[in-house]
VEXMI-980541 format. One record per residue (C-alpha): x, y, z. Coordinates in steps of 0.001 Angstrom, whole numbers, padded with zeros to 6 digits, always signed. Example, Ala and Ser with C-alpha at 12.3 -4.5 7.8 and 13.67 -1.06 7.14 Angstrom:
2
+012300-004500+007800 +013670-001060+007140 
***
This chain:
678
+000712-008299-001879 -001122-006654-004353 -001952-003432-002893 -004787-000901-004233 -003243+002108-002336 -005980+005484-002011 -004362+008800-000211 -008086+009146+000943 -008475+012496-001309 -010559+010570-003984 -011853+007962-002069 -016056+009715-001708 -015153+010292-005839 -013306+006965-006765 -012657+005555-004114 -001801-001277+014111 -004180-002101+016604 -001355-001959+016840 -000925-002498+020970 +001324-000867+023588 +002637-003909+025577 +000993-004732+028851 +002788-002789+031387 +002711+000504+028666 +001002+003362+029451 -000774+005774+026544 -002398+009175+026400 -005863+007119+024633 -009431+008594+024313 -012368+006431+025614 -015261+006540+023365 -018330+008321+024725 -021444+006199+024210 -023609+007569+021872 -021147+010400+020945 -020326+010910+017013 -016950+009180+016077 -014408+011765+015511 -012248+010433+012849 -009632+013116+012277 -006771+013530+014662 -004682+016446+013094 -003945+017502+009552 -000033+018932+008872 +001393+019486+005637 +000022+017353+002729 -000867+015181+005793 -004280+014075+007292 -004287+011526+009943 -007221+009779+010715 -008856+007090+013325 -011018+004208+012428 -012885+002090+014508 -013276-001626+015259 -016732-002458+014756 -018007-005746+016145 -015210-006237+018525 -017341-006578+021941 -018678-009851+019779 -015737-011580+019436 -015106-013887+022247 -012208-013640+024344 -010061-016022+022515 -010785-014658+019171 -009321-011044+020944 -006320-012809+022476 -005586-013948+018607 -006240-010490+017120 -003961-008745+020245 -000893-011353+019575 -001400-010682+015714 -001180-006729+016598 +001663-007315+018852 +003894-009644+016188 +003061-006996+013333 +004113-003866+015435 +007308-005821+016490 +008485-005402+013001 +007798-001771+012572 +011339-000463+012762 +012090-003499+009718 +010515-000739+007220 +012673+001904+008613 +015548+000251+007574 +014724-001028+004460 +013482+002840+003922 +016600+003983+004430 +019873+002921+005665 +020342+006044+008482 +016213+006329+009070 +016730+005091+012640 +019541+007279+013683 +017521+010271+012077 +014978+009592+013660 +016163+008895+017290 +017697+011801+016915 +014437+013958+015853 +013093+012268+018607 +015436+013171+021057 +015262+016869+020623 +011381+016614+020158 +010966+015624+023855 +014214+016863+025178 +014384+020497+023747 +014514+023124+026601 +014267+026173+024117 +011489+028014+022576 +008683+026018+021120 +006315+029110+019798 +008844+030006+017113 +008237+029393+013638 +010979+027278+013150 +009916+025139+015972 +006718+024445+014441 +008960+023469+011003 +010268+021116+013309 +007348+019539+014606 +005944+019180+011020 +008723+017719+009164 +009014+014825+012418 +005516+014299+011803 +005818+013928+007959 +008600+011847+008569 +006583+009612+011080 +004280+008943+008365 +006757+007939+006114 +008408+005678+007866 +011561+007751+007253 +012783+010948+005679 +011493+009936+002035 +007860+011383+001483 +005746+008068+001533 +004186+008383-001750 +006522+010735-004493 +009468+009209-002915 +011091+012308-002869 +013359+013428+000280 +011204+015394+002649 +013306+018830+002684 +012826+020445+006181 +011754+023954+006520 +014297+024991+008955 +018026+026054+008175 +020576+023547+009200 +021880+025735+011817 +018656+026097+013357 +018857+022472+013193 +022364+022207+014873 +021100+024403+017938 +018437+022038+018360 +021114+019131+018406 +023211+021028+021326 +020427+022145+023284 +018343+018599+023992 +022147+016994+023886 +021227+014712+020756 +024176+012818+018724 +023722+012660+015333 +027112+012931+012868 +027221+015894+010601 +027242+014065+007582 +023850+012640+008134 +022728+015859+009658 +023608+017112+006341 +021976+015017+004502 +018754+016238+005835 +019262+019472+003989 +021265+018476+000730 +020737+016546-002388 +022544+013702-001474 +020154+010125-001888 +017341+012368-002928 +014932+009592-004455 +014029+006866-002307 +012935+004532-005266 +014035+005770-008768 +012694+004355-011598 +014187+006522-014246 +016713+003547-015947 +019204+006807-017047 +020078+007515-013631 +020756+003738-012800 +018050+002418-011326 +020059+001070-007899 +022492+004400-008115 +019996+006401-008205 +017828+005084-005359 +017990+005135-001682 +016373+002186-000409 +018464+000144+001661 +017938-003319-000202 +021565-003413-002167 +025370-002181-001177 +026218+000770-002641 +028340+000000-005572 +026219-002769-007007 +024653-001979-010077 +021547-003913-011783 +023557-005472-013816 +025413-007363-010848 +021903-008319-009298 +020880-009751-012713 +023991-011575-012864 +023650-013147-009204 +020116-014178-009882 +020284-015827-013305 +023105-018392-011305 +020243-019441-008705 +017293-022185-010253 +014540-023585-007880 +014343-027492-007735 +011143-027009-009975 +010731-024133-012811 +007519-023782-013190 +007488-023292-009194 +010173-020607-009028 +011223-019235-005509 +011113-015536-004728 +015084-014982-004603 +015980-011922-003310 +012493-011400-001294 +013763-011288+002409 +017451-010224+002239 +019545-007088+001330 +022736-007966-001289 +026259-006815-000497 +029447-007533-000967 +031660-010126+001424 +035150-009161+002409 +036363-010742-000917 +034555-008816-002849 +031608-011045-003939 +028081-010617-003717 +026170-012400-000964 +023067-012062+000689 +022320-010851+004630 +018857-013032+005140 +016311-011099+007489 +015445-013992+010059 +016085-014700+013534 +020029-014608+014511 +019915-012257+011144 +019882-009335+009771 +016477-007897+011573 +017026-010191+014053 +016129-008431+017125 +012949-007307+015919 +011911-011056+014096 +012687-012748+017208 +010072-010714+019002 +007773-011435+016019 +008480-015139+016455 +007779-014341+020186 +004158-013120+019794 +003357-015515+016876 +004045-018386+018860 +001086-017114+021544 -001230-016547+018680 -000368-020230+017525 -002122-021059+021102 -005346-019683+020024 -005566-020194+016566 -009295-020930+015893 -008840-024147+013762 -005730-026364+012871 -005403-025028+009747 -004575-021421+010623 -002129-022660+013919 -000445-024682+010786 -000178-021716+008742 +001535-019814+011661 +003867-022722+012464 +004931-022292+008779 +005172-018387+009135 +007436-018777+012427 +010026-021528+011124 +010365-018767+007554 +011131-016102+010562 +013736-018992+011901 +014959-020342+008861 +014413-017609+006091 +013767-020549+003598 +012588-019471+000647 +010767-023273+000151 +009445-022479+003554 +007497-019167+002405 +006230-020934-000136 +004699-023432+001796 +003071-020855+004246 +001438-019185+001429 -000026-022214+000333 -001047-023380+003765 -002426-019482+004878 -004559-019359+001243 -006067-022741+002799 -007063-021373+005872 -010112-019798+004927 -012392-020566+008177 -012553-018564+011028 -013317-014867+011567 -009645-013667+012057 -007172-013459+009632 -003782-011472+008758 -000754-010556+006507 +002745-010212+007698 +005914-010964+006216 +008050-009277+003100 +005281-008364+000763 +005386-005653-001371 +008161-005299-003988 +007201-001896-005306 +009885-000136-003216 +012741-002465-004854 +013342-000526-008157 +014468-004265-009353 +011268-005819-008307 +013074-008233-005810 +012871-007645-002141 +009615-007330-000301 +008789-004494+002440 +007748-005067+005352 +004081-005284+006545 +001463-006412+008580 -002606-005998+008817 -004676-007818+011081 -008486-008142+010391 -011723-009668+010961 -014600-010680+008950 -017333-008216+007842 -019746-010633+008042 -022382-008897+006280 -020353-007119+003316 -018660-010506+002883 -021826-012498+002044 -022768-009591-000387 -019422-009458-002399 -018562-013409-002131 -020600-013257-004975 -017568-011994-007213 -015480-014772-006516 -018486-017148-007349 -017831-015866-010366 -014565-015717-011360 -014627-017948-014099 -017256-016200-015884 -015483-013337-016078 -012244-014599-017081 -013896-016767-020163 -015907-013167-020984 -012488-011216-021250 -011369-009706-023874 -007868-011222-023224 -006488-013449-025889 -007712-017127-025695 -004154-018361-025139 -003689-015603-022242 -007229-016808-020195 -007275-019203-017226 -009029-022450-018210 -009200-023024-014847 -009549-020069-012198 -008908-021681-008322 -009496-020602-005035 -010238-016995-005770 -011828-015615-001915 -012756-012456-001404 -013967-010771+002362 -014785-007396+003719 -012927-007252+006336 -012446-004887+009872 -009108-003494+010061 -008159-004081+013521 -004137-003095+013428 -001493-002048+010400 +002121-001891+010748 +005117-001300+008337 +004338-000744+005002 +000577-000654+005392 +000875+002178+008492 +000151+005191+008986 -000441+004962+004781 -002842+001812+004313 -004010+000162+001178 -007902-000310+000912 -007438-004166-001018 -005392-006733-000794 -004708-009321-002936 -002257-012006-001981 -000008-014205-002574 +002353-012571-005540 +004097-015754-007013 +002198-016202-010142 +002469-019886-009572 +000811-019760-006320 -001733-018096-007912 -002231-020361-010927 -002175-023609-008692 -003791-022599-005614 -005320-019429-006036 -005187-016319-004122 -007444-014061-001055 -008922-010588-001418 -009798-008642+001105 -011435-004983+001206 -010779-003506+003799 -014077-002157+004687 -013803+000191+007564 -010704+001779+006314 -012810+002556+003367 -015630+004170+005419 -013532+006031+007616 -011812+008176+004353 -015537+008449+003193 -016838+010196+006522 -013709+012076+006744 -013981+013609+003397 -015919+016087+001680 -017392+016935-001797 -016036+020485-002670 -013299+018842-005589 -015978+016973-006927 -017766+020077-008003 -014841+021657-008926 -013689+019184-011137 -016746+017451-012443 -017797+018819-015885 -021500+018731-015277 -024334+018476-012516 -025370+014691-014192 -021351+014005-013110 -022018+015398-009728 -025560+013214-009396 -024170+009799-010617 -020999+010251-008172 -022755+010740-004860 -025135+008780-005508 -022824+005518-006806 -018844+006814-005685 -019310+004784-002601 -020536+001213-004074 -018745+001964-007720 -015408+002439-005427 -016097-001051-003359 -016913-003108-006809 -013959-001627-008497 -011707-002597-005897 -012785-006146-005676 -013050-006403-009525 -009262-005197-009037 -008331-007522-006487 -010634-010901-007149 -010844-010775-011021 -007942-008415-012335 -005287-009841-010072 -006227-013429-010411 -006770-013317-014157 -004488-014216-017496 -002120-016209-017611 +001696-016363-018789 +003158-018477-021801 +004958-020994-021096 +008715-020632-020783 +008368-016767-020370 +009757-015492-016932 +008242-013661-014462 +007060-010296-014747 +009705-008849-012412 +012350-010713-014804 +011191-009747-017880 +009439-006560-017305 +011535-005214-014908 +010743-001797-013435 +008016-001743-015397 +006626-004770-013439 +004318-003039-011183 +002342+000051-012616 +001706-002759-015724 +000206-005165-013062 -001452-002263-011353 -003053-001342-014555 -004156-004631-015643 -006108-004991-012523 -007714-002309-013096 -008463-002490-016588 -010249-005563-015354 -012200-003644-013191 -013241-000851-015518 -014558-003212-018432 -016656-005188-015968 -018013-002204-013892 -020025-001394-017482 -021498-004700-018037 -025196-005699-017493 -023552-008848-015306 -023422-006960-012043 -027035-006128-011951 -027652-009592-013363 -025554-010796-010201 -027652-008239-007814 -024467-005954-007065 -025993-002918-008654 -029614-001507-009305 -028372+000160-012283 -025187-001564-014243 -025044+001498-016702 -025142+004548-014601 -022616+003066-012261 -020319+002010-014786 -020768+005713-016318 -019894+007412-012873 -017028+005298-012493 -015887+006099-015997 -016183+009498-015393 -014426+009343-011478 -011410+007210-013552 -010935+009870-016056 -011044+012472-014267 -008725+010921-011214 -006209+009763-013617 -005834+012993-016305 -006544+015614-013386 -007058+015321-009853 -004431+013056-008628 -002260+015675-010001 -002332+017592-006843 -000382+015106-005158 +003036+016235-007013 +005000+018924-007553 +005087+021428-010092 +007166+019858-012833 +007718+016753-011328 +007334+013776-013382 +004732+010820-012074 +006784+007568-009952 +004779+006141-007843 +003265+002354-010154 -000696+003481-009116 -000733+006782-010002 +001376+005861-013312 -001229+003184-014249 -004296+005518-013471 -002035+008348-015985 -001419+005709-018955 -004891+003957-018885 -006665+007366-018973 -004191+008719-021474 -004165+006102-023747 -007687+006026-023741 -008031+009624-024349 -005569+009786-027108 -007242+006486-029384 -010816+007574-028784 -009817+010968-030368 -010748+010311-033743 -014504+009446-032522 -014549+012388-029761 -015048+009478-027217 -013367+011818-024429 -013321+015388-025070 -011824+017946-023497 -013542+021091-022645 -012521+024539-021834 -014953+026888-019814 -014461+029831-017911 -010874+029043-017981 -010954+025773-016516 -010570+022096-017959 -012809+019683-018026 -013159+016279-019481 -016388+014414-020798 -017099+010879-022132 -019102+011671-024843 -019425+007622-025891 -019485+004971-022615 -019660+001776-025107 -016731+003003-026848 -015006+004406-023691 -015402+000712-022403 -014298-000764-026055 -011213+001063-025666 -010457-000471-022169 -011114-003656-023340 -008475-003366-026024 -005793-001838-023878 -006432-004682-020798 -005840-007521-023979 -002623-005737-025011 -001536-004977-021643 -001920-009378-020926 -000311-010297-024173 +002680-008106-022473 +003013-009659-019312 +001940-013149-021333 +004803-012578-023890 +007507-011112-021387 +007257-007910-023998 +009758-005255-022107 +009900-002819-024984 +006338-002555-025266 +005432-002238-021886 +008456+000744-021287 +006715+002348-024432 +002939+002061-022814 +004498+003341-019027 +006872+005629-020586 +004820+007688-023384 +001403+008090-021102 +001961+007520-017637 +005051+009699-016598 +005025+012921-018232 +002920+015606-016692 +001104+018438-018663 +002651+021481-017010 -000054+023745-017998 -002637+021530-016937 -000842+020916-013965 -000435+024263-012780 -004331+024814-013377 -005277+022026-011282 -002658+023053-008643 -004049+026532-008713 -007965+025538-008593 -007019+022991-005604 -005797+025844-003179 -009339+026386-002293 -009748+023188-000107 -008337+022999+003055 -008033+018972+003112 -004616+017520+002192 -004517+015022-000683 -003166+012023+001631 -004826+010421+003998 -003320+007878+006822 -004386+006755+010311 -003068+005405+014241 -004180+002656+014952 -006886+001700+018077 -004865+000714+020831 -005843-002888+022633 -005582-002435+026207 -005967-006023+027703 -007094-006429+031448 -005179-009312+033633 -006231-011243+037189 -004050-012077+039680 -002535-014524+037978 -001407-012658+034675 -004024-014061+032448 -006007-011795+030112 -009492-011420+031280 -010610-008812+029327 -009102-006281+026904 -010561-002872+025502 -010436-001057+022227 -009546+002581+023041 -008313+005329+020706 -005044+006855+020706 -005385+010833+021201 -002402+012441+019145 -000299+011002+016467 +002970+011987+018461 +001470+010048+021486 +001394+006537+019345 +004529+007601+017246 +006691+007998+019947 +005116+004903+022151 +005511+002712+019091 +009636+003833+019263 +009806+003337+023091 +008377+000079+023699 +008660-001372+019991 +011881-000336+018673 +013997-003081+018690 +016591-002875+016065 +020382-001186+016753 +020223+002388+014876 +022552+000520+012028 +021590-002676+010331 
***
């Protein structure tokens, strides 16, 4: 999946249910009728965790919310997948976290209690001990004795060696993208053996062709490599009587009921595929689901689950986790269908290359859609788009769905306030354009991301794949050529021509000016002092801005400004700004096109990773005024279904959950399914 990911700090400036099972009790808060929605739950550390609601869901009929509760219910079964593939001791950490969290007789007003209770929660939202966005470890804020009388006390087992590991440098990155340090050495994702280098994963692919080239499978996507008692490298497959077994088998369970009440043959064919990949872990299989799910466009229910993303393999091979069930926002839908309409047009109207353009751009959909549940790598962090499938042939052949995620997207916006915006904005015209266009300039970029930027170019024949030939470079380029897309078509007359926009120019000018500013300033509260930029979206928002700044130099097309102390930056020249993207998304194509490693590691590498200390430090410093953290994240609405005497669902009710412990800890209990070691 191609996922536009938003901490929810920028989102008013740029922009699972998951259910208990039947017989599960949880702590949830009934909404009051005509009470305002209170969408935060707590804020801890760089942490806010939110709620978002369901709209729509009392007009769904009853089979449509048997479908969406079975979808929930697969998804959730997976959860403790992403653990694992976090990190190879994740689940023994945190059992034992969780152990002393509800077991602890001692003293819970002390200061290092409350360290405690933060760094569980961080961890919760990371799906393990790695922070879910730097990738750094998450360093407690307690001593390790404190740690070892909280170990005696609730009687929790947990060796010293990985107790240690809590408080040392040992597997400090969880993805590491820095190629000095060894890419696989120097990460601690648990996708490879220790002891095998890139060079032995490069080796073991190149010996494995698909029956068809130009139709290559996804090697490596659902498996971890290791070594066989003879020393050779092998695969352990995630499927049922697996690795991951437990937990796919209950995924195969709940997928089967929503195969029941599919709402059209298509979509209970598309799950039939889905469940036999669980079975079989057939590459050819996934294949064929992905063709058969981009098919299944009818109906007002959809999902994703399976091995996705690829972002957390620093080799681009194995896929994370994830699910997201959703239903159709049928109103935002009809408005931004319209982009897909018109994919063509703006693929012929690219600047791209003519050799790098589509000819033919197929089955491009696009939906607003109603998050109604999120689990593994979209939960409690969630992506705002989706774009889907990733196989580049896929794509080309049989196109690919978008999907906004629409009350995600609302829910950071009424959770948010303005106060960075003036801070950070150079001038009151800034300020105007943003709240009055932030909001719709945020929901066209990220379909012009998804629909158009995703979907477009194309790659020469005979070149590889990007993860092949591009390597760990892969994903921040991809990242920033979808949004390159979306930047030179967000300043074109088209989307008032198309009825998107009452005025093309001063929305593409406040979404200039959000972009610059996100991607040279404000997103730089998210790291460190001195820490260099890892994560591929905030790398691609760095190099696109920075490269733009530095070529438009000679014509003053972004200056930056010094008052009062403080930095700003100003477009000074929009047509030229939007020149500038426009030459950076054609280079950016003829790399992936032309397989071009050396230029993409110079683009990434000499714009998008270094950090301007002194910069840094001043937006650090001019950020401690605001109370909100920089990420965002949410628990999920809990289904609650109502059954007769019989066992049959009659009924079943959308309530919220009422502390982020309460679903964390329910989600372990009745959904934790995998052995503590994999």
């Amino acid at each position: 999946m191609k996922l536009l990911k938003n901490t929810g700090l920028f989102i008013a400036i740029t922009v699972s249910v998951v259910c208990n099972a039947q017989n599960v009790k949880t702590a949830t808060v009934k909404p009051t009728q005509n009470a305002p929605f209170d969408y935060v739950v707590e804020q801890f550390s760089d942490i806010k965790v939110l709620r978002y609601q369901i709209s729509g869901w009392e007009n769904l009929t009853l089979k449509e919310q048997k479908l969406v509760y079975y979808l929930t219910q697969a998804g959730t079964s997976g959860r403790d997948i992403m653990w694992d593939q976090n990190y190879k001791y994740n689940l023994k950490i945190r059992k034992a976290l969780e152990n002393i969290y509800q077991n602890y007789k001692g003293a819970r007003n002390t200061a290092d209690w409350k360290d405690f209770e933060v760094y569980l929660k961080r961890v919760w939202f990371s799906n393990g001990i790695h922070h879910h966005y730097s990738n750094d470890k998450i360093k407690p804020g307690f001593s390790l004795a404190y740690f070892n009388t909280l170990l005696i006390d609730s009687k929790t087992t947990l060796s010293p060696k990985i107790a240690e590991i809590l408080f040392n440098d040992v597997d400090s990155k969880k993805v590491n993208l820095d190629s000095s340090k060894g890419l696989l050495e120097g990460s601690a994702i648990n996708f490879y053996e220790n002891g095998i280098t890139q060079k032995d994963v490069e080796a073991f692919y190149a010996k494995k062709t698909s029956p068809d080239p130009k139709k290559p499978y996804s090697f490596g996507l659902n498996s971890k490599l290791v070594r066989n008692s003879n020393g050779e490298l092998e695969e352990k497959v995630w499927k049922s009587k697996g690795m991951y077994g437990a937990a796919i088998d209950k995924m195969i369970y709940w997928l089967e009921k929503a195969q029941t009440v599919a709402e059209n043959k298509k979509q209970a064919d598309a799950i039939a595929l889905l469940i036999s990949f669980y079975k079989t872990g057939d590459l050819k299989t996934w294949d064929d689901y992905n063709i058969a799910w981009l098919h299944a466009t009818e109906g007002n229910i959809d999902y994703i689950n399976g091995f996705i993303e690829v972002y957390n393999d620093p080799l681009g091979y194995r896929g994370s986790y994830e699910g997201i069930v959703q239903i159709k926002d049928f109103d935002m839908s009809k408005k931004m269908e319209v982009v897909s309409k018109n994919a063509q047009w703006f693929e012929d109207n690219s600047p791209l290359l003519p050799e790098h353009k589509k000819k033919n751009v197929v089955g491009v959909s696009y939906k607003t859609v109603i998050v109604a549940g999120e689990s593994g790598d979209a939960s409690p962090s969630t992506p705002i788009g989706v774009n889907l499938p990733n196989a580049d042939w896929i794509r080309a052949d049989h196109g690919s769905k978008s999907v906004s995620l629409g009350n995600i997207i609302d829910a950071y916006s009424k959770s948010g306030g303005k106060g960075r915006l003036k801070e950070f904005a150079n001038d009151e015209e800034e300020i105007k354009l943003a709240e009055k266009y932030a909001e719709l300039g945020g929901k066209l970029h990220t379909s012009l991301h998804e629909v158009v930027g995703h979907a477009s170019g194309q790659i020469n024949p005979g070149v590889g794949t990007p993860k092949e030939t591009l390597k760990n470079y892969a994903s921040t380029l991809e990242e920033g050529r979808a949004d390159l897309v979306g930047l030179y078509y967000l300043y074109n007359p088209k989307i008032q021509e198309l009825g998107l926009v009452d005025n093309w120019k001063d929305l593409g000018m406040q979404c200039y000016d959000g972009y610059i500013r996100n991607g040279l300033m404000m997103q730089l509260v998210r790291l460190e002092l001195g820490a260099n930029i890892e994560e591929a979206h905030m790398r691609n928002r760095q190099w696109v801005s920075a490269w733009a700044y530095e070529k438009g130099k000679k014509d003053n097309v972004i200056e930056k400004i010094t008052r009062n102390g403080k930095t700003y930056f100003n477009i000074t020249d929009y047509d030229k700004l939007h020149e500038l993207f426009g030459q950076l998304l054609r280079e950016v194509q003829r790399i992936k096109s032309e397989g071009d490693y050396e230029a993409g590691k110079a683009l990434v590498e000499n714009y998008g990773v270094k950090v301007d200390q002194k910069l840094h430090a001043e937006v650090l410093e001019r950020n401690k005024q605001f109370p909100d953290a920089p990420y965002s994240g949410f628990v999920n609405p809990v289904l609650v279904p109502k059954l007769n005497a019989k066992g049959e669902i009659i009924s079943i009710a959308v309530e919220q959950p009422k502390t982020f412990a309460e679903q964390m800890l329910n989600y372990s209990k009745n959904f934790g399914f995998l052995p503590s070691e994999n």
